[in-house]
N, C-alpha and C positions, 0 to 999 in steps of 0.2 A: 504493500500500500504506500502512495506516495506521500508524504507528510513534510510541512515545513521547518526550515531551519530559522524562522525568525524573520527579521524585517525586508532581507534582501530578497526575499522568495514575492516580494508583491512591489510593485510601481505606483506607485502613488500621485494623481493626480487631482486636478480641482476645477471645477466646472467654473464659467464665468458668469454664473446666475450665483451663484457663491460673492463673487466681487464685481455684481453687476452695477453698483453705482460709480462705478470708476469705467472709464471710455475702455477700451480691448486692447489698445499699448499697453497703459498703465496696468491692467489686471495682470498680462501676461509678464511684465517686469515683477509685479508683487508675489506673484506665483513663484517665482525663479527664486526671489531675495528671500521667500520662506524657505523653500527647501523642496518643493515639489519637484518631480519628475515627468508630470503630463499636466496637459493643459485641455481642456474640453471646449469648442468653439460651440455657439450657440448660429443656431444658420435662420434667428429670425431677423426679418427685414430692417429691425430696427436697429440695430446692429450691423448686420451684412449679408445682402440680399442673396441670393443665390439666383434668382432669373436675373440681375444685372450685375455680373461681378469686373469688377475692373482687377483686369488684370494683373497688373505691375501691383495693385495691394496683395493681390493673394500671392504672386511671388516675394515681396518685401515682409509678408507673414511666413511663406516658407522659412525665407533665409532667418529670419529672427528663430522660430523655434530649432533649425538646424544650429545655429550658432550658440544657442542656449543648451542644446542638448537636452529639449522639452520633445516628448511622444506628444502626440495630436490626437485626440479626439474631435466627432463632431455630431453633434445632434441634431436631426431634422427641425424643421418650423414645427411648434404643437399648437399654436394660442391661432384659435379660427379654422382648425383645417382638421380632416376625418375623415380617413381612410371607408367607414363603414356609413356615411353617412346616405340617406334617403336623396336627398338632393344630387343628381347627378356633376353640377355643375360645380360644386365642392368638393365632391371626392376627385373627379377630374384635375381640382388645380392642386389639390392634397397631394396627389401623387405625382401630377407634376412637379410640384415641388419638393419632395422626394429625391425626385430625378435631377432636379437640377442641382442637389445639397452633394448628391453621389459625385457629379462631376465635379462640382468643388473641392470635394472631399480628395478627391485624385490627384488634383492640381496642389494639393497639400501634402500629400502623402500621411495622411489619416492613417492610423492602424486601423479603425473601424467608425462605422457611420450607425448612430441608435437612431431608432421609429418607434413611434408609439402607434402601436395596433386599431384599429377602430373601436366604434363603440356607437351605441344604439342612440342616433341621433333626433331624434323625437318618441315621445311614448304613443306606445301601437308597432313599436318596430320589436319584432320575435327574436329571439336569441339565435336562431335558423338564419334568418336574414342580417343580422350581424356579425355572425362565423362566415356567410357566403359572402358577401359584399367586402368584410376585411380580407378574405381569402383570394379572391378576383384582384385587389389592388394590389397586394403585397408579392402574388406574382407575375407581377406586370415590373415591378417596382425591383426585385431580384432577379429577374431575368436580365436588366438593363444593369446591374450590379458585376453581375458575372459579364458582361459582354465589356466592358469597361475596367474588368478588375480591382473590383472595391468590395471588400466586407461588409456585412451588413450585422446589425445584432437588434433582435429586437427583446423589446423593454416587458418586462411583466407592471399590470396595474396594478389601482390602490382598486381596492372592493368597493363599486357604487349602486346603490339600489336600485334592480329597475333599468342598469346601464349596458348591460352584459358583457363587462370588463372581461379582457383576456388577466386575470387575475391572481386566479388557482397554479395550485402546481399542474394538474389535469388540464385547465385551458392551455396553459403555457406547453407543455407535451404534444399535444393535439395538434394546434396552428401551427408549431415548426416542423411536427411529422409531414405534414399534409404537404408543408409548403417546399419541404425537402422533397418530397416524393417528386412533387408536380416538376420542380425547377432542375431538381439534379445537382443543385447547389447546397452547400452547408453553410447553414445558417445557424448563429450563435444566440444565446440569451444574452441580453443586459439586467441583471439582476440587479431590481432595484430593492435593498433591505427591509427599507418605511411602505413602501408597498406593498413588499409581502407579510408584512408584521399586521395587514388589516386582513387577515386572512386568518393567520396563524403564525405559530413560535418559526422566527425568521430560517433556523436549525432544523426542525422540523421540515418545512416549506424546503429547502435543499435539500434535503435527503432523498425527497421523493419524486426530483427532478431526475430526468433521465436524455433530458440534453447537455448540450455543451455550455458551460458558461463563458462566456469571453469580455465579459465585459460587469462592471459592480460600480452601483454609487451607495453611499454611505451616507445618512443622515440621521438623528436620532429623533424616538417619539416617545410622547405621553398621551395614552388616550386616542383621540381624533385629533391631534394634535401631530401633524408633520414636520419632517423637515429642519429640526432643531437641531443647533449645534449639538456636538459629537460631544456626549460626554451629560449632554442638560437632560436629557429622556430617561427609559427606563429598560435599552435594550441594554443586552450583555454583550456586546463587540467579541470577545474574548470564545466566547463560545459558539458566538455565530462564525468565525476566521477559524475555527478550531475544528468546523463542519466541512468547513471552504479547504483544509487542506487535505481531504480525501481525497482532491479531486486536482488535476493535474492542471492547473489556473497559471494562466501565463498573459492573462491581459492587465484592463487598468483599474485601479482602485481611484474612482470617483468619489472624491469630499463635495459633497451635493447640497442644497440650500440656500436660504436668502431670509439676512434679518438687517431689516433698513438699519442704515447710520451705521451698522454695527461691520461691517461687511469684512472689514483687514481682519477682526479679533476672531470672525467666525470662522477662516479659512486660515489662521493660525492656529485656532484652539482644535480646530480637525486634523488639523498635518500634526499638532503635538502629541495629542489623545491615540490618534490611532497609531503613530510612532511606535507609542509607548506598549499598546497591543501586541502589534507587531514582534515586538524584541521578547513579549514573553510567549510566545508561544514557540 
């Protein structure tokens, strides 16, 4: 059984919704001055478009994370867009946009690009027509992956009522089966913790994965209460990374979150906290 030797065995990076009140230079200079080893870009518009990208940024981005010696992450638009939605004219630009984060994500040299799965876009839409319509986009969206040579990982949800979240360890099993099957392609999990912790014991919820994970963000909770710095909630880190080293994990450790004003101290106290994780196990 594989098992870890401590901190060296994980990469540890930090999302820029983590240090989103600071412009995308700045985050990825504070990232570095902490101590991080990956950087996670965020591909919504507000930020950096991906149907309009100018070029000479996304090379002057390369060369910065290469000269820094920052791995890259990127994660599609999520805020307006739905893979599963009823409206044709949204999932259309959902997965177009998709498509166009993939190619950026190349022009970068990403180690991998995360999507969040669909989800039941008005009440009246069946859990049937939420697994079929996410399934239809997602290989449309990994076919263009593989034809371009870009990894993909998709994200497990938080539990919403009513929503028919890919959520469970069973949904998550299910839509990457399917979509391996159809595509021919492997496709990884991005295991989000705080997501699976509204489900079940985050430890648990691993065990009974039976995909690959390649990709983990990290944020702690209380409650209904997401997303809070590493260390403020009421997970056990230590035992959730203790699950994670059964399993022969060679992607990025995502520090994941956003607490206004607070932004430098929360992606310090996450790069310290889980550090410290890390070295005892």
């Amino acid at each position: 059984m594989w098992g870890c030797s401590g901190l060296n065995d994980f990469t540890l990076g930090v999302s820029h919704k983590v240090l989103w009140d600071y412009g995308l230079v700045r985050a990825i200079d504070l990232a570095y001055r902490i101590g991080f080893k990956a950087f996670e870009l965020l591909a919504e518009p507000r930020v950096i478009d991906p149907f309009s990208v100018n070029l000479n940024l996304i090379e002057n981005l390369r060369l910065k994370f290469y000269d820094l010696g920052l791995r890259v992450s990127v994660h599609t638009a999520h805020w307006d867009v739905n893979l599963a939605s009823l409206n044709p004219y949204v999932r259309r630009l959902s997965i177009q946009f998709a498509k166009a984060t993939l190619l950026m994500a190349k022009l970068l040299n990403a180690s991998v690009v995360v999507i969040h799965p669909g989800e039941a876009s008005t009440y009246g839409m069946t859990r049937r027509q939420v697994e079929r319509l996410t399934l239809q986009s997602l290989e449309e969206i990994v076919d263009y992956a593989m034809d371009i040579g870009t990894n993909i990982a998709i994200e497990n949800m938080e539990f919403k009522s009513n929503k028919y979240t890919f959520c469970s360890p069973q949904d998550v099993n299910g839509l990457i089966s399917s979509i391996e099957s159809l595509s021919g392609a492997r496709v990884g999990l991005a295991l989000n913790i705080a997501h699976a912790s509204t489900v079940m014991n985050p430890g648990e919820f691993i065990d009974e994965l039976n995909v690959d994970i390649s990709h983990i963000y990290v944020s702690d909770v209380i409650g209904d209460d997401l997303y809070l710095p590493i260390g403020d909630g009421m997970l056990d880190f230590e035992e959730i990374f203790r699950s994670l080293c059964t399993r022969n994990f060679e992607g990025l450790v995502i520090v994941d979150g956003y607490v206004p004003k607070k932004n430098y101290e929360t992606a310090l106290k996450g790069f310290k906290r889980l550090s410290e994780v890390f070295s005892n196990l």
